[in-house]
C-alpha positions as CSV (number, residue, x, y, z in Angstrom):
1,X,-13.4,11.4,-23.0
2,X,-12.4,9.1,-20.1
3,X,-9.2,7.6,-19.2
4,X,-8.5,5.6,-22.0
5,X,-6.2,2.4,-23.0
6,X,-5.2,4.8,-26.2
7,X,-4.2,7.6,-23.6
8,X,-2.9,5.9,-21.2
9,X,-0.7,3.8,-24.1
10,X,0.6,6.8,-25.7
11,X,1.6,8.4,-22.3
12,X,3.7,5.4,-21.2
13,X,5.4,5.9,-24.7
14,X,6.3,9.0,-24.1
15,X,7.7,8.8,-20.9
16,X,9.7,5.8,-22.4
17,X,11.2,7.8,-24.6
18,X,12.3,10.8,-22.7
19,X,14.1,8.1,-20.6
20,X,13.8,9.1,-17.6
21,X,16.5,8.7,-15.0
22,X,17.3,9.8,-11.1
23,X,20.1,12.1,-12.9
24,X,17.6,13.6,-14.8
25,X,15.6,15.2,-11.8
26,X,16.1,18.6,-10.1
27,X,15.3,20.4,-6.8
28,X,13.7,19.7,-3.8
29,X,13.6,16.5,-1.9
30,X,10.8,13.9,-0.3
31,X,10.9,15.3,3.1
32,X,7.9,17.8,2.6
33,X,9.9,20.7,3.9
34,X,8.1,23.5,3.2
35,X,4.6,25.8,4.2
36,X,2.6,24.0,6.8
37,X,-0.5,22.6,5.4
38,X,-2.4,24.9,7.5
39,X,-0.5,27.8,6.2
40,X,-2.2,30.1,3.4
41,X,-0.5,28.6,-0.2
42,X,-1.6,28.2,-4.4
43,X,-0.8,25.2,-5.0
44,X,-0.4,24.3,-9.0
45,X,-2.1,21.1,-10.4
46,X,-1.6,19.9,-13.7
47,X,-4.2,17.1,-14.7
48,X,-4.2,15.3,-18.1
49,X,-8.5,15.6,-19.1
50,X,-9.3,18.2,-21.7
51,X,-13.1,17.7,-23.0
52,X,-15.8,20.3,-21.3
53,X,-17.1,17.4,-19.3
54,X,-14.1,16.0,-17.7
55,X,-12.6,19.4,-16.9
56,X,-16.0,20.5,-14.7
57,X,-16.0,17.1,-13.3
58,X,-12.2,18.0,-11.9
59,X,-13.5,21.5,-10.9
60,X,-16.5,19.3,-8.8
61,X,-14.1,17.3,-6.9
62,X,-12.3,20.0,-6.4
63,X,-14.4,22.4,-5.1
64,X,-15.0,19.7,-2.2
65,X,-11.4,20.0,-1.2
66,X,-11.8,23.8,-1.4
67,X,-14.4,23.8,1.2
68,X,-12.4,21.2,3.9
69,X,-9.2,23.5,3.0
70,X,-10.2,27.1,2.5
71,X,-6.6,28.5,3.2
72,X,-5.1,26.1,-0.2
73,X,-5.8,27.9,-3.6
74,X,-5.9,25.1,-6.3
75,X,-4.5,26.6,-9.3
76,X,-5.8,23.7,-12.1
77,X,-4.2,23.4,-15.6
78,X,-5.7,21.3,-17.7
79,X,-4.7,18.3,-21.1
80,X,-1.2,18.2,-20.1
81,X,0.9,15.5,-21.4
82,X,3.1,13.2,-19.7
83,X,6.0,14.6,-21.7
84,X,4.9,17.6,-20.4
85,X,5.2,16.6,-16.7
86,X,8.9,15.2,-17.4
87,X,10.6,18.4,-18.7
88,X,8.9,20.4,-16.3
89,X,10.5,18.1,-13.5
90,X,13.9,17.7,-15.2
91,X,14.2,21.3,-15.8
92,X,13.4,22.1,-11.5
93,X,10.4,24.0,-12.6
94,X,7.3,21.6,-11.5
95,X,4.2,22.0,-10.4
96,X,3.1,20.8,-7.0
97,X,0.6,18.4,-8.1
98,X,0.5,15.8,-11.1
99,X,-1.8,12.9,-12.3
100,X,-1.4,10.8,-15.1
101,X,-3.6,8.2,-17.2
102,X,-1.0,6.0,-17.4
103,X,0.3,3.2,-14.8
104,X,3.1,2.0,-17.2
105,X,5.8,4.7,-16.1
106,X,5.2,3.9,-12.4
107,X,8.3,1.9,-12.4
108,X,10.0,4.7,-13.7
109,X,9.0,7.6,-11.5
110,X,9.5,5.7,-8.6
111,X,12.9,4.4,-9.1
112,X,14.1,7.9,-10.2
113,X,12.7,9.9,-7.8
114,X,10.8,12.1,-9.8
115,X,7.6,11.2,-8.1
116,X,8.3,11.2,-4.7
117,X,7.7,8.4,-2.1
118,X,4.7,9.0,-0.7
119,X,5.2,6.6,2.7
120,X,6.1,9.7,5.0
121,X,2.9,11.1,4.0
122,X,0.5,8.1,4.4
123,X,1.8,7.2,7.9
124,X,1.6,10.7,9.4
125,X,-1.8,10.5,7.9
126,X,-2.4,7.2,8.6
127,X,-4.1,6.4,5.6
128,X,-5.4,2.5,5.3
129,X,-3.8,1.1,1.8
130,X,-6.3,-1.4,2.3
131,X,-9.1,0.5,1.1
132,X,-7.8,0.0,-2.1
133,X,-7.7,-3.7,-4.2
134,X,-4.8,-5.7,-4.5
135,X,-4.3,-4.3,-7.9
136,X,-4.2,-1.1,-7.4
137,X,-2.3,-1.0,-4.9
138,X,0.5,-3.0,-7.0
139,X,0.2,-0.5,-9.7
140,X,0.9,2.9,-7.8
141,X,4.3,1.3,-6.2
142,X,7.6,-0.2,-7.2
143,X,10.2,-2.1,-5.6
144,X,8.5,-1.0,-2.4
145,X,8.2,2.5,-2.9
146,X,4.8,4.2,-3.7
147,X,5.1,7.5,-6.0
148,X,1.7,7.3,-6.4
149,X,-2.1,7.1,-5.5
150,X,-5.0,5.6,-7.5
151,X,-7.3,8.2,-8.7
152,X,-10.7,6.3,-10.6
153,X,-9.9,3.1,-12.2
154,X,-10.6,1.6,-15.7
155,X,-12.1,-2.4,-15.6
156,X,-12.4,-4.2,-18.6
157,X,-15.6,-6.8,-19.5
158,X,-17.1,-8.1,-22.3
159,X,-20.0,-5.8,-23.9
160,X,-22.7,-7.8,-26.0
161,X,-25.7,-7.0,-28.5
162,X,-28.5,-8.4,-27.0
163,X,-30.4,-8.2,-30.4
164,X,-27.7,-10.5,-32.0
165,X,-27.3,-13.1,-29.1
166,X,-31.3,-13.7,-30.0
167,X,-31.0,-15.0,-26.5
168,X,-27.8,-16.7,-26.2
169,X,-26.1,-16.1,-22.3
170,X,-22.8,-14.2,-22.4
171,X,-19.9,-16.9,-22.5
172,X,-17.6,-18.0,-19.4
173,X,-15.1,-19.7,-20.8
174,X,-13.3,-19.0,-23.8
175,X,-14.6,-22.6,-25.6
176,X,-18.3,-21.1,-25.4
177,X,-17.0,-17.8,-26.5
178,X,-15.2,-19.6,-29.9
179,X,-18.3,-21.2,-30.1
180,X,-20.5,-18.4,-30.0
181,X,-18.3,-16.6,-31.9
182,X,-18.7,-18.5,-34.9
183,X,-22.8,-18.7,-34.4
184,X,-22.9,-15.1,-34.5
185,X,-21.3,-14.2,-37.2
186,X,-22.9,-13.3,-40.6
187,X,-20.5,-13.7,-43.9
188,X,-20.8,-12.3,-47.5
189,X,-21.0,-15.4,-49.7
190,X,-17.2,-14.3,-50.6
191,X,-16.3,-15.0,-46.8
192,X,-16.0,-11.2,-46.2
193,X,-17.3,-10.5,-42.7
194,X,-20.6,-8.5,-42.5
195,X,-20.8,-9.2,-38.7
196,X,-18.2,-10.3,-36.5
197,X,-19.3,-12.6,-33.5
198,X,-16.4,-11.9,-31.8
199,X,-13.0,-10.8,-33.1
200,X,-9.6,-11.8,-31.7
201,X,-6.9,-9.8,-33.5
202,X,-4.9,-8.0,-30.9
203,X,-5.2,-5.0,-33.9
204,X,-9.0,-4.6,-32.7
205,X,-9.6,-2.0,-30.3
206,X,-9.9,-3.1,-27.1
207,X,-8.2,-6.3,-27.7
208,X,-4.9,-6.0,-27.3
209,X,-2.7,-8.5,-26.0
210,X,-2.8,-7.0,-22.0
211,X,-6.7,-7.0,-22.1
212,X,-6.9,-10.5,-24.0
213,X,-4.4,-12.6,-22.5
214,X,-5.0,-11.8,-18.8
215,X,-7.8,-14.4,-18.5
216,X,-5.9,-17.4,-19.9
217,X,-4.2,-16.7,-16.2
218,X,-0.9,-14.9,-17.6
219,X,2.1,-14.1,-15.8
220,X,3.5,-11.4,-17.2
221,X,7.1,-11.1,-15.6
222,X,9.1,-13.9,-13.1
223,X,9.4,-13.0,-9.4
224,X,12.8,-11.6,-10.1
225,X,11.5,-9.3,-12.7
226,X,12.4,-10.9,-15.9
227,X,10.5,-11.5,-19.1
228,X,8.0,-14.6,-18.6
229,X,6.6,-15.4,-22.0
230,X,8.5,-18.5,-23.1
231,X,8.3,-19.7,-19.5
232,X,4.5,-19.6,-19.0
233,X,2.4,-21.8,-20.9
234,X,-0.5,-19.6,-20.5
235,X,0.9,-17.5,-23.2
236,X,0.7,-20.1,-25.4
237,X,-2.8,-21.0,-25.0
238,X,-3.9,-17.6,-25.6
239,X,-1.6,-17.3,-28.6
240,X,-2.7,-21.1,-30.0
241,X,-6.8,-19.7,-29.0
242,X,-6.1,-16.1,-31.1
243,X,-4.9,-17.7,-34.3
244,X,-7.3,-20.6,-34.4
245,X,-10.5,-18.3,-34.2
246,X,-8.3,-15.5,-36.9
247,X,-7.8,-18.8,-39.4
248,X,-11.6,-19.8,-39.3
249,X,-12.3,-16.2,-40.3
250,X,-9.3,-16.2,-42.4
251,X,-6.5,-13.4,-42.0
252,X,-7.2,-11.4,-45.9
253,X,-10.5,-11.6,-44.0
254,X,-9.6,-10.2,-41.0
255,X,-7.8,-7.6,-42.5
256,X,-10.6,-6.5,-45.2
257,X,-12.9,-6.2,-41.8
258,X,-10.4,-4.1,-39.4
259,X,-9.8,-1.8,-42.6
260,X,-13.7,-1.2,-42.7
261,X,-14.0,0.3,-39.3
262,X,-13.4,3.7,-38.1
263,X,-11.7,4.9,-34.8
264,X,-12.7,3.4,-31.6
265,X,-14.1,6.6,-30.1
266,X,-16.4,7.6,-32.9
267,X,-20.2,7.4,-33.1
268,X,-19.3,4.8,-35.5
269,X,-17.9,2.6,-33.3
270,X,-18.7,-1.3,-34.5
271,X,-20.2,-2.3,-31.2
272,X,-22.7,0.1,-31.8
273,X,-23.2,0.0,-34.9
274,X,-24.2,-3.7,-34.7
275,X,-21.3,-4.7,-36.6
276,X,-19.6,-7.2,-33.9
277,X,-21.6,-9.0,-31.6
278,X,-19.2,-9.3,-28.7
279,X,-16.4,-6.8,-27.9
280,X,-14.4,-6.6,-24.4
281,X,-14.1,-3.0,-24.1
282,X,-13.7,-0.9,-20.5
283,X,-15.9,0.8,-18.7
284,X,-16.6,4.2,-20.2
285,X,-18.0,2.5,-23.2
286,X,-20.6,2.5,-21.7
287,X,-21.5,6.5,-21.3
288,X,-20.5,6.5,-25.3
289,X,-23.4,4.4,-25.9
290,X,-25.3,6.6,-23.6
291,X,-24.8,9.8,-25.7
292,X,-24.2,7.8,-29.1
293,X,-26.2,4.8,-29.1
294,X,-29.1,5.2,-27.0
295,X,-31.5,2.8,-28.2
296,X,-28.5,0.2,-28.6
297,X,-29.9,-2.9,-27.1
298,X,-26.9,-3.9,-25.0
299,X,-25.8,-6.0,-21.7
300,X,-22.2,-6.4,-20.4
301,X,-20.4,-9.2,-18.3
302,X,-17.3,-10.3,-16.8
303,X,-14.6,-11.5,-19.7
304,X,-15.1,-14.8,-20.5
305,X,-11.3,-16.9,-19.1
306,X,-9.9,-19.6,-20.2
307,X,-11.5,-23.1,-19.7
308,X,-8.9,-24.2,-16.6
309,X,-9.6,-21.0,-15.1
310,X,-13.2,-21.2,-14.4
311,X,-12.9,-20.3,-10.6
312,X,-11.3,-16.7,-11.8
313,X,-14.6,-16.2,-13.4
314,X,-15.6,-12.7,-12.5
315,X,-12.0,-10.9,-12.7
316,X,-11.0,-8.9,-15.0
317,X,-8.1,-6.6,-16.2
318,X,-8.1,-3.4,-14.4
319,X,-5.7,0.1,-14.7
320,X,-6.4,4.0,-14.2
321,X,-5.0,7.3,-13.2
322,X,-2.2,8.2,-11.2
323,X,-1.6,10.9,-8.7
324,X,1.5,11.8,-6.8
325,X,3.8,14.8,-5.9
326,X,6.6,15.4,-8.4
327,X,10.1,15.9,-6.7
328,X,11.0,19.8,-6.2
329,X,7.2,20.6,-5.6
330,X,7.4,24.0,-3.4
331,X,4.0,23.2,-1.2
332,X,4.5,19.3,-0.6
333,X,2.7,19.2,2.4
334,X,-0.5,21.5,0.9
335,X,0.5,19.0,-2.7
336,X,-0.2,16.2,-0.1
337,X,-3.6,17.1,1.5
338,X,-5.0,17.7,-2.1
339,X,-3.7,14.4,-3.4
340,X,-5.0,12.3,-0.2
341,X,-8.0,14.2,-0.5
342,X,-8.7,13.1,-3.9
343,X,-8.1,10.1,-3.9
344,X,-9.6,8.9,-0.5
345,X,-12.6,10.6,0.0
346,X,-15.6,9.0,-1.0
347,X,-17.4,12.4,-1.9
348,X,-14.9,13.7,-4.5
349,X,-14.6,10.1,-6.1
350,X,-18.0,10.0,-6.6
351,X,-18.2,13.0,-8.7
352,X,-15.2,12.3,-10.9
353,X,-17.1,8.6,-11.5
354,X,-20.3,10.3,-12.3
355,X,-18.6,12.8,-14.5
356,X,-16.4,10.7,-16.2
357,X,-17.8,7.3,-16.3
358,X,-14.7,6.1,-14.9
359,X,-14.8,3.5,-12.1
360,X,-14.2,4.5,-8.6
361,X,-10.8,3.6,-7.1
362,X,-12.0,2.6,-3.5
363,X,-13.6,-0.1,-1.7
364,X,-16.1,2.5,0.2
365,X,-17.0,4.6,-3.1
366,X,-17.8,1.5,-4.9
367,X,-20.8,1.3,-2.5
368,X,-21.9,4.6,-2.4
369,X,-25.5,5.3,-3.2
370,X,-24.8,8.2,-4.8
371,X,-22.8,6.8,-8.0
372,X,-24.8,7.8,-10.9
373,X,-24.7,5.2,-13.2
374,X,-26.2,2.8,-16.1
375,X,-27.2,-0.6,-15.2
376,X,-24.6,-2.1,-17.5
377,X,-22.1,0.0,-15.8
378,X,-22.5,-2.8,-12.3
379,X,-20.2,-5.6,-14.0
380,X,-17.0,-3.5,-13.9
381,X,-17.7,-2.8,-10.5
382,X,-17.6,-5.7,-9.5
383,X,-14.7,-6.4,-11.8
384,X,-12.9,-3.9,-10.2
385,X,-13.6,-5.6,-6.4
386,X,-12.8,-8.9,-7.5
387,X,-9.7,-10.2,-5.4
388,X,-8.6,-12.4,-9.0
389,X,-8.6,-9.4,-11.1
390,X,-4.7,-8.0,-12.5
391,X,-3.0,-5.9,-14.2
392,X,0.3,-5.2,-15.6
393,X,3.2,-5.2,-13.3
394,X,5.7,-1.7,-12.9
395,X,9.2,-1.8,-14.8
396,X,12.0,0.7,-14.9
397,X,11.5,1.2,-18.9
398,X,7.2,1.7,-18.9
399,X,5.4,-0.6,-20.6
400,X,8.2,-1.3,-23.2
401,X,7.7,-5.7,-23.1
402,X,4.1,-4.9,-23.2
403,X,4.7,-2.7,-26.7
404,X,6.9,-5.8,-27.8
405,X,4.5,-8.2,-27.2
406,X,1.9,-6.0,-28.6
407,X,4.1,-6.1,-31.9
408,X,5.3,-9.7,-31.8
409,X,1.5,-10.8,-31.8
410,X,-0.2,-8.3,-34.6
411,X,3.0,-8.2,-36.5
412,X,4.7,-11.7,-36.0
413,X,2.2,-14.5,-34.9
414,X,-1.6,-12.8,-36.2
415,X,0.3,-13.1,-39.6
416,X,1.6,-16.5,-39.8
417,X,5.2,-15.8,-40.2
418,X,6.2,-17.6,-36.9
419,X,5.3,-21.3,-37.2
420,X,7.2,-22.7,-34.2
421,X,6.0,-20.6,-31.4
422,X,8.3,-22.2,-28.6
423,X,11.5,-20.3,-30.0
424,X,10.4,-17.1,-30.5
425,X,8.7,-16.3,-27.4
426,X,12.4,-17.3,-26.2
427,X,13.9,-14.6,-28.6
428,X,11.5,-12.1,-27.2
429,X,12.4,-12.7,-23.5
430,X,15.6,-12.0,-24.5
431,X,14.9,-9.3,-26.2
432,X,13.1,-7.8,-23.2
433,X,15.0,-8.5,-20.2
434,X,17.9,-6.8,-22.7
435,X,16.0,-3.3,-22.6
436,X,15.1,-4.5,-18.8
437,X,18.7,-4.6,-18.2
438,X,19.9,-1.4,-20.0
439,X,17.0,0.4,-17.9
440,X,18.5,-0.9,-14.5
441,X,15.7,-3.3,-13.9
């Protein structure tokens, strides 16, 4: 399976929770003291993809890198955790090498050091950041130090039955999509919900509250780092546009049709089962279809944004793996070669993409004429390129005011027990920039 939101999610939670501070690392140091590059070395890499597929499409990449560096043996060890990673580095026992599917605990490598800062590196190399978007670039650094490199990306769009539309154009702005929404929907005459146009719960899949509220123009956090959801009226519209669509269809509803479905990566999967219309999803949804739902008559297109940000039409939210050397590797310099390697070269991106239907993470390999792809698979490349598209910003404690948003919405606001918004996005800032504070941010 790809890099999912579900992995990457429970990764950031895990690394949360081992809290993870500068005291809490051990051995070595940044300086890439050590063998010469050049010098005959194993080096260890530890790499989160388990399934037969994604672990020969590591192998392909990596035989490339085997070829440019024949004296560097690349000792691979495959599905390990991020929790994994952590005690490995706390106990002065890591590997040289380590990805991750999450972007969430970037803030937290980089500020303790257990990643280590990767500028030395890319300098003597003289590797050009800019091959990379603006997004990526601010998801593999914090606070000016970059821990990490970008390797394959994930790009979120909106995935639509084109048997269902009955020839209806995908929806730009989220008006048309409300609208749409309710034309495609199909009812039991007890208002239970045979077929969802489009559903908005942030308990649905795909549609949580950091792939949803993005394209009302969000901002998650101030410039000084501090919790922005009482502040931004963006916020607001998105909530105000989630609960007006949830009360047409009516919560018991809502709940009735959520309760119906079965995991998200299952062959029964609603999408393509014809059971919701319209679904933003990312971009490996589309080699599920391939292998599940073959003959599922199917387009995708950018997310539809909100209606005053027509002109960011085209962007999208966008996230993926993380590479970097973790601090007390014992072949930093070989550690460095690979990682650069990996995650610059056009040829080893390429097969990762076409082995794991994940998006490419550089300018030059979304070009290249030998991705391997579907059609549909086009619109999250060009999500991915597009200078308006985000994603969510580093902090010292993960993705923890993401997870309390996450819960405020589904928990709080999908179920009417907040009335007067205004107030209780202000409790929530404070409750955020509390754990912000205690986590040194």
């Amino acid at each position: 399976m790809p890099t999912t939101t579900t992995r990457r999610a429970a990764a950031a939670l895990a690394a949360a929770a081992l809290g993870l501070t500068a005291a809490c690392t051990a051995g070595g140091d940044g300086s890439g003291e050590g063998p010469k590059s050049d010098e005959k070395q194993t080096i260890e890499v530890w790499h989160g993809w388990s399934a037969a597929h994604e672990v020969k499409a590591f192998q392909d990449a990596v035989a490339g890198f085997n070829k440019a560096h024949p004296n560097i043996t690349v000792k691979l060890v495959s599905g390990v955790t991020d929790e994994r990673i952590t005690n490995a580095i706390r106990g002065g026992n890591p590997p040289d090498v380590v990805s991750s599917f999450t972007t969430d605990s970037v803030g937290q490598w980089c500020k303790s050091g257990a990643w280590q800062n990767l500028k030395p590196y890319i300098d003597k190399s003289k590797v050009d950041l800019n091959m990379f978007p603006p997004a990526v670039r601010k998801y593999t650094e914090y606070q000016g130090v970059r821990c990490a490199m970008p390797l394959l990306a994930d790009a979120y769009g909106l995935y639509y039955n084109k048997d269902l539309m009955k020839g209806e154009q995908p929806p730009k702005t989220m008006s048309e999509l409300t609208a749409l929404a309710k034309k495609l929907t199909v009812r039991d005459p007890d208002g239970t919900i045979k077929v969802a146009g489009f559903m908005p719960s942030a308990q649905y899949y795909e549609h949580q509250v950091q792939h949803l509220a993005p394209p009302f123009g969000v901002k998650w956090l101030t410039d000084d780092g501090k919790a922005n959801f009482s502040k931004d009226p963006a916020f607001q519209a998105y909530l105000k546009w989630n609960k007006e669509l949830l009360d047409w269809y009516g919560y018991d509803n809502v709940k009735k049709f959520l309760r119906s479905l079965g995991q998200e990566f299952e062959a029964a999967n609603p999408f393509q089962k014809g059971k919701v219309a319209m679904a933003v999803d990312g971009e490996w949804r589309t080699k599920f279809i391939e292998k599940e739902a073959p003959k599922l008559n199917y387009d995708t297109a950018a997310s539809p944004v909100a209606d005053d940000k027509l002109a960011t039409y085209g962007s999208g939210f966008i996230a993926g793996t993380v590479i970097g050397i973790p601090r007390g590797a014992k072949h930093a310099q070989a550690s460095w070669e690979f990682v650069r390697h990996l995650t610059t070269d056009t040829g080893a991106l390429v097969t990762l993409s076409n082995g794991l239907g994940n998006v490419p993470s550089t300018i030059p390999a979304l070009s290249s004429t030998d991705l391997k792809l579907t059609p549909q698979f086009k619109t999250f490349l060009d999500v991915f390129k597009h200078p308006a598209s985000t994603t969510t910003p580093p902090t010292p404690n993960g993705n923890d005011y993401i997870v309390r948003f996450q819960k405020f919405v589904q928990d709080d606001w999908e179920t009417g027990k907040v009335k007067d918004l205004g107030p209780a996005l202000t409790r929530l800032d404070g409750e955020v920039d509390d754990a912000l504070k205690l986590a040194g941010g």
